[in-house]
Each structure stands twice: as structure tokens, then as C-alpha cells.
C-alpha distance (Angstrom), angle and dihedral (degrees) to the residues before:
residue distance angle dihedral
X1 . . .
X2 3.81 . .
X3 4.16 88.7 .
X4 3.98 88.1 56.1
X5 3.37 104.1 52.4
X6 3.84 89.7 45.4
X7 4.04 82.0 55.4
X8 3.75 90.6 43.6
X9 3.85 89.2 55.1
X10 3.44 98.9 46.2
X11 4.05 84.2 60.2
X12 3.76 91.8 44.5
X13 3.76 81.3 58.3
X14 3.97 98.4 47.2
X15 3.82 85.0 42.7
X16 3.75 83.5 59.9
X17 3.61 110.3 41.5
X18 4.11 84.9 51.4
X19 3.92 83.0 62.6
X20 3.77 86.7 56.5
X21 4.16 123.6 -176.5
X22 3.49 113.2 16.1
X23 3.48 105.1 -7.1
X24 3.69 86.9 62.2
X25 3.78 92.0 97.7
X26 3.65 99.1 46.4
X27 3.57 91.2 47.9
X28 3.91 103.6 56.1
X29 4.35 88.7 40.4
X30 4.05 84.0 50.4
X31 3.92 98.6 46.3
X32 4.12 74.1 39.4
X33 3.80 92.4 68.0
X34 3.57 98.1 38.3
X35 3.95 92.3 62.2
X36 3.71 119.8 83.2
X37 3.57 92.8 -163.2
X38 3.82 91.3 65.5
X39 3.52 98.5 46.5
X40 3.48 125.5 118.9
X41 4.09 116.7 -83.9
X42 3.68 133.7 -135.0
X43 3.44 119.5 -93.1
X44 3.90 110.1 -82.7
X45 3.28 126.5 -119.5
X46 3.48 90.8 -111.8
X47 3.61 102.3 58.5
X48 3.53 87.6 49.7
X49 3.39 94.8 56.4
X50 3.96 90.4 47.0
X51 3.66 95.2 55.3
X52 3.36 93.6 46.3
X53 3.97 97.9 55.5
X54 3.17 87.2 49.2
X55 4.27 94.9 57.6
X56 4.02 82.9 44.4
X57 4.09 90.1 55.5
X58 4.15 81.0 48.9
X59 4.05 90.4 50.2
X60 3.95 84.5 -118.7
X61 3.79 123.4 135.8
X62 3.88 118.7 -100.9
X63 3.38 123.1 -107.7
X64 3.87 117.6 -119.9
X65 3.96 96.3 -138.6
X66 4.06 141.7 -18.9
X67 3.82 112.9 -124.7
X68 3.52 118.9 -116.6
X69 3.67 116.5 -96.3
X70 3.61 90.5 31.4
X71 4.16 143.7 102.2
X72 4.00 122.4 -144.6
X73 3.87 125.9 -121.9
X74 3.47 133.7 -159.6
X75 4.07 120.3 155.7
X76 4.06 138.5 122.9
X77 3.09 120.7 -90.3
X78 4.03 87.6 -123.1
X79 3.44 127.7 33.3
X80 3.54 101.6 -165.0
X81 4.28 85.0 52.2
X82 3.86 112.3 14.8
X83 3.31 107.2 -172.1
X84 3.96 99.7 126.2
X85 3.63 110.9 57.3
X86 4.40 120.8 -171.2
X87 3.73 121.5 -170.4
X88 3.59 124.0 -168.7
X89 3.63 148.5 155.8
X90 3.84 127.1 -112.5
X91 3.63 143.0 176.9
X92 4.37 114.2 -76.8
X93 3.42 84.6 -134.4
X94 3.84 97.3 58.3
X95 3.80 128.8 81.4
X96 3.52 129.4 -111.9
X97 3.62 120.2 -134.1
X98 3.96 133.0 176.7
X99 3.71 135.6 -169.2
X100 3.70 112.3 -68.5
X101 4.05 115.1 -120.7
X102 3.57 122.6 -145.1
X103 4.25 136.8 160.5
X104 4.02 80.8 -86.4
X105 3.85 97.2 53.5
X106 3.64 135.6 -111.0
X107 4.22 132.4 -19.2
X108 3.32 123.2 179.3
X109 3.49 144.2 21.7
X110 3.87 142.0 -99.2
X111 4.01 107.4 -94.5
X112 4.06 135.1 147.1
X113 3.50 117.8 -137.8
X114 3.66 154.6 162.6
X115 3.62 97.6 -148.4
X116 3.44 102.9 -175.0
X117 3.46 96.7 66.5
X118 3.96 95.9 42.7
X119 4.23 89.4 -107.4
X120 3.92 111.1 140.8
X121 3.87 142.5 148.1
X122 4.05 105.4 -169.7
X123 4.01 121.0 178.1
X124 3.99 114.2 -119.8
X125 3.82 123.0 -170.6
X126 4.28 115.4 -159.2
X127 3.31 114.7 -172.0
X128 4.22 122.0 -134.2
X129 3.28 106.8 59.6
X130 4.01 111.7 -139.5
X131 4.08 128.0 166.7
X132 3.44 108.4 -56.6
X133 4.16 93.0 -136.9
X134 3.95 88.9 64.6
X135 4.29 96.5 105.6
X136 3.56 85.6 -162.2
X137 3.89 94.4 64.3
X138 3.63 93.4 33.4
X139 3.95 88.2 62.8
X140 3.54 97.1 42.2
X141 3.95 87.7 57.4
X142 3.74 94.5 51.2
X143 3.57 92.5 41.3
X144 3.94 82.3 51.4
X145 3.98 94.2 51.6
X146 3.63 96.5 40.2
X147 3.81 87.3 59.2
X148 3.42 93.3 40.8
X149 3.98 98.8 100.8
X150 4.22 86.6 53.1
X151 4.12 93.8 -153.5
X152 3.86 93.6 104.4
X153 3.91 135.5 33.5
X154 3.82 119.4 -140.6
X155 4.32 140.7 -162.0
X156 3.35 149.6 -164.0
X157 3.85 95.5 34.7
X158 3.71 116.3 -170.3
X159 3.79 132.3 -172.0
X160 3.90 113.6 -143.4
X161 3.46 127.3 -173.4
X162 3.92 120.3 -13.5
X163 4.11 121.5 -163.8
X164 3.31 124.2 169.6
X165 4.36 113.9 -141.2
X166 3.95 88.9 -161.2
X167 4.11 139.8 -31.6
X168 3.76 94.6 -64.4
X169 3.44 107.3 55.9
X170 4.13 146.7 27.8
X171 3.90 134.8 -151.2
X172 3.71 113.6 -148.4
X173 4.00 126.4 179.4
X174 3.71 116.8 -158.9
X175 4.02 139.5 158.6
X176 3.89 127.8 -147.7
X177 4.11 134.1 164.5
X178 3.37 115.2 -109.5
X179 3.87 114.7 -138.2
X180 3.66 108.4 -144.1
X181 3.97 130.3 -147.5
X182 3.70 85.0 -119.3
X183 3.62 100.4 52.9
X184 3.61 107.5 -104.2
X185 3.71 127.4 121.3
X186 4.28 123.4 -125.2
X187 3.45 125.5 -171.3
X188 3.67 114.7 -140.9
X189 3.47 138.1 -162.7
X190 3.48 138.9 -174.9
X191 3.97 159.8 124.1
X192 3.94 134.3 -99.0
X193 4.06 135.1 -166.6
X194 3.44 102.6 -145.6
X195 4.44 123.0 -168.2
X196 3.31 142.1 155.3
X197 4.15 128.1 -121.5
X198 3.66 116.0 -179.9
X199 3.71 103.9 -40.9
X200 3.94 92.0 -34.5
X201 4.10 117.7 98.6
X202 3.64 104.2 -149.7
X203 4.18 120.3 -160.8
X204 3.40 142.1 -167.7
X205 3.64 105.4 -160.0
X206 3.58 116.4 178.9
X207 4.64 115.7 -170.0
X208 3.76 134.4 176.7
X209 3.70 136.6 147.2
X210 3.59 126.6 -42.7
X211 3.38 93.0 -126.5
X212 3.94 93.9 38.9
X213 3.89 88.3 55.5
X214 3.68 100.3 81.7
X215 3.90 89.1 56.6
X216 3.46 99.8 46.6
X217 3.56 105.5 20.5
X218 3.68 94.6 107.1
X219 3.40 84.4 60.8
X220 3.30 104.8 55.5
X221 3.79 90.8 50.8
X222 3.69 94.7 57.4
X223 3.90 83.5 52.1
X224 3.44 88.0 59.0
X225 3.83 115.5 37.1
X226 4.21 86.6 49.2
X227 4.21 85.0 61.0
X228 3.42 115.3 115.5
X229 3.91 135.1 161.6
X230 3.72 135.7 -162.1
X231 3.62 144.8 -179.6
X232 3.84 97.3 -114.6
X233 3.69 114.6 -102.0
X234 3.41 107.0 -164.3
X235 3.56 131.7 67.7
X236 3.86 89.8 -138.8
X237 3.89 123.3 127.0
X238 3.68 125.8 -89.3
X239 4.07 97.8 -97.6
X240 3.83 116.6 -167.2
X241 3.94 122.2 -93.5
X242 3.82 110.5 -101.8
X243 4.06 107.7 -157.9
X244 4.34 108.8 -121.0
């Protein structure tokens, strides 16, 4: 299997080249997608097994699988006091940010991304926990962690469809325009897990482009049901996020 995808490359390559200038690029990444010997993998068995020793060091339950096409998450929702601990799956493809630490604390949040193209799940924490079937708080935390970031102003938010998997937690779809810096208007779409711990309301809430949403959308809800949160319990360390 090894030899043919070496073979396979070398006529993603030739495929390229044949492009020539700037369609060099786009060549080899669409002679890329066309071979399924150069597609992405499943999750081994061994990155399975590492993100799951690590949720057994946090006292968290293990996961039974990672999808394909996506990483595993597990980290506190502080590092400076992590008490509140989210995991979640995101797209391979997407980077992994956390909050940046500096000699005046924290900013930020922990998120995945691809930027470029406007795709993003970030992690919001509200504060006053009420039921999670009152529509009235559920958009007011959205509205909270879509504004969380502060660089861009948005209207017209809508909730869509709410359903709730089980007690703990709610999915909500909704759609907004973003207002940007620069004066043009995006519409946004996108889908949020919503629960409560304590008296904080944790969310994933995961955005892109309207007209991105149909292509990725999927994604984004796999994001988003897999989100979890828990107060930690384990008295072990904080231990550094390994990408699987």
C-alpha cells in the first residue's frame, strides 16, 4: 500500500507541473482530492488510546472513537485555575488556538479554526446558569459568545431550531450578519451546544459563512454534539494538549 501511494504522488506531482505557474498549486491539491490513497485516515488506534489516557488522568470518561477527519480536545477552560474542563472534536485541518498568557493574565479563549475562510468553533463561558429550554436565555448566551472576540459588531440574530440530546445539554442553530470593521456586511450561520456546570453555561459555538454552511455544516455539527464540559475530577496537573 505504502509503494502505491508513493506512485500515486509522483502523478499528483506530474499532474501538477503540467499545470505549470500558478495553477501549479491548485493542480497538485485537486489531483490531491481525487486520490483515495491520499486521503485522510481514521484515527489510529494509537491516538485513540493517547487521548483517552489522558481523559482517565483527568477522571473523565473515555471516548469510544475519534471521527475521521477530525483532532481530539481536552483542556480547562483556565490555565491559571482549571477547574472547568471542555473536550471536543474539530476538523484536522483546523488550528488550535488557546488563551494567550501574559504578566496581566489571560485573553482569549480556546477555539479551532481555519481563519481564512471565516470557519471557527471558539469556547464561551456565561455566567448564571438558568434552564436551558428558556429561548430567551439561550439567545442571550449566543448573542454573548458571538460578541465575545469584540473586533466586529453583528444584527439581525436569529435562533433556529433548538433540540435537546439529553438533560445536560442543548443544540441550537441560528444565523446573524456580521458587521465588519471595514464596512461590509456577512451573513453567518451556525450551531452551538449549550450546558450548564454549577452556575457557569458553557458553549461550543461553532460559525462560518452563510454560503460556506451547506459545505461544512456537517462539520460543524459534529464539532458541536462531541462538546462536553466538566468540573475537573482529578487532582492531577494541567498536562499539555497533544493534537489526535
Amino acid at each position: 500500500m505504502r509503494l502505491f501511494a508513493v506512485v500515486a504522488l509522483v502523478v499528483v506531482r506530474s499532474w501538477a507541473l503540467q499545470a505549470g505557474g500558478g495553477g501549479k498549486v491548485d493542480a497538485t491539491r485537486r489531483a490531491l482530492s481525487l486520490s483515495p490513497l491520499l486521503a485522510p485516515a481514521l484515527v489510529s488506534a494509537t491516538d485513540l488510546a493517547k487521548f483517552n489516557k489522558r481523559l482517565t488522568g483527568l477522571g473523565i470518561e473515555e471516548v469510544a472513537s475519534i471521527p475521521e477527519g477530525f483532532n481530539a480536545a481536552v483542556e480547562s477552560y483556565t490555565q491559571s485555575s482549571p477547574k472547568l474542563w471542555v473536550e471536543f472534536f474539530y476538523p484536522n485541518t483546523w488550528i488550535f488556538v488557546k488563551p494567550s498568557q501574559n504578566t496581566n493574565g489571560e485573553s482569549g479563549t480556546l477555539s479551532a479554526g481555519d481563519y481564512g475562510k471565516g470557519d471557527s468553533c471558539a469556547l464561551f463561558v456565561g455566567q448564571g446558569a438558568k434552564a436551558l429550554s428558556d429561548k430567551t436565555f439561550l439567545t442571550k448566551t449566543l448573542i454573548s459568545g458571538i460578541a465575545q472576540k469584540g473586533d466586529n459588531q453583528y444584527q439581525n440574530f436569529e435562533l433556529g431550531k433548538v433540540a435537546k440530546p439529553n438533560d445536560n445539554y442543548v443544540l441550537a442553530e441560528f444565523t446573524y450578519e456580521l458587521l465588519t470593521g471595514a464596512g461590509f456586511v456577512v451573513e453567518r450561520k451556525g450551531v452551538a451546544s449549550v450546558t450548564t456546570v454549577g452556575d457557569a453555561v458553557p458553549a461550543l459555538i461553532a460559525v462560518t459563512t452563510a454560503a460556506r454552511y451547506k459545505k461544512i455544516g456537517d462539520k460543524l455539527k459534529t464539532a458541536t454534539a462531541s462538546f462536553k464540559a466538566y468540573e475537573k475530577a482529578s487532582t492531577m496537573a494541567t498536562m499539555p494538549n497533544d493534537d489526535v
